[in-house]
N, C-alpha and C positions, 0 to 999 in steps of 0.2 A: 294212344291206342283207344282211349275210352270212347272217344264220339268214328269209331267205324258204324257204318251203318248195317243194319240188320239183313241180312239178305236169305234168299231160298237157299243157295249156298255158298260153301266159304272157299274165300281165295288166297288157301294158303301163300300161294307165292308173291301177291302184294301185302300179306302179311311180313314174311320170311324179309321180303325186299324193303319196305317200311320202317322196321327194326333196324336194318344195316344200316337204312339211311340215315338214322337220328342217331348210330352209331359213330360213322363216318365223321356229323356234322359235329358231333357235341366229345368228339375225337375218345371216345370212350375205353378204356382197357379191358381185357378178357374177362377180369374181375368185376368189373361195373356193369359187363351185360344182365338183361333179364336171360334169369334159369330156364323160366318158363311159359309158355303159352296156354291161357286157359281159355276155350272151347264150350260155353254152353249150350245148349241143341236141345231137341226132342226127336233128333234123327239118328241112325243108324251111321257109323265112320263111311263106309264105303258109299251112303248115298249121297255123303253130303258136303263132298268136296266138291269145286268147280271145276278142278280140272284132273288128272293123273296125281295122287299126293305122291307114291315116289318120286315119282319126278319131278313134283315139283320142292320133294323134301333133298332131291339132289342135288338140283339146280342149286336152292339155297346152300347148302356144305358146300359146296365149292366157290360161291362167290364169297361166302365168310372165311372162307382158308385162304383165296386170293386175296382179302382184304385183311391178314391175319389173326382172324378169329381163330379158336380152336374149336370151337362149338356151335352149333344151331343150339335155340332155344332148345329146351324139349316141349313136345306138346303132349298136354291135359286133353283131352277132346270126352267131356263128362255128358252125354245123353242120360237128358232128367228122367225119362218117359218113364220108366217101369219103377217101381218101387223096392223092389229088390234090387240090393248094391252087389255086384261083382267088378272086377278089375282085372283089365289084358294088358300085357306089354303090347307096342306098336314097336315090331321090327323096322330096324333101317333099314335103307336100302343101301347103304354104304359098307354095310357091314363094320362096323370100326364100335358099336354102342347103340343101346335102346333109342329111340327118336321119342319111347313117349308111353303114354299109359291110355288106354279106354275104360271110363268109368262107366259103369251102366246104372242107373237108378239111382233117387237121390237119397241120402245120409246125413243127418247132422256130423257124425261121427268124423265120417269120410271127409268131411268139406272141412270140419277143425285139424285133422292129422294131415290131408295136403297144404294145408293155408302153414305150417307150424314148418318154420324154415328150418330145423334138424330134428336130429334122432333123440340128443337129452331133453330138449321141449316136450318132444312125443312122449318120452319116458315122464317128464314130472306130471304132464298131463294126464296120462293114463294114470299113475298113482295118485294124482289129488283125488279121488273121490273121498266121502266123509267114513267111510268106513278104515280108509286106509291110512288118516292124517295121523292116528296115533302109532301108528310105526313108526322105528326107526332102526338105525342099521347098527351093530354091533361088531367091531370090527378087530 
């Protein structure tokens, strides 16, 4: 996935269908897929798919459940443009679970607590600062 090429917009579905494929080939388990889709922009979600993204976020669940995936990636779709950070869930269209998150503006913050693959990472991270390292827990 690193050399797609840049384009005006994105084509989730030869995304979605790319993935499966390198799934298919390299015969990968539910466990070894990627979690995630990450999306960097200076555009708006809605402008900057190429084509219908529920549809094309359905089209994808159903070829990975016909191919016995349990999941679509989820997608990231982080717009640098504003400076101010906020965060939307992206509804399915399946209804079955979230498809994804909208970040809006960029974060050192943001970009180390998504990049940090669990919740105890998030927690030692968030406690290491230098004010916090001489705590500890008394149990």
């Amino acid at each position: 996935m690193r050399n797609i090429e840049c384009a005006e917009k994105v084509d989730f579905s030869k995304i979605y269908s790319r993935i499966l494929q390198i799934a298919m080939t390299e015969k990968l388990s539910n466990a070894k897929m990627p979690k995630s889709i990450f999306v960097f922009t200076y555009k708006e979600f809605d402008k900057a798919s190429k084509n219908d993204w529920a549809l094309d976020y359905k089209d994808a669940w159903n070829n990975y459940k016909k191919r016995g995936y349990a999941t679509v990636p989820q997608l990231v779709f982080w717009n640098l443009k504003d400076s101010i950070a906020a965060l939307e869930v992206i509804g399915s269209p399946v209804k079955i679970h979230n498809a994804g998150i909208i970040i809006t503006g960029f974060s050192n913050t943001l970009l180390r607590l998504r990049l940090t693959p669990n919740a105890e990472d998030v927690m030692k991270w968030a406690v290491s600062t230098e004010e916090l390292r001489s705590l500890f827990i008394v149990d």
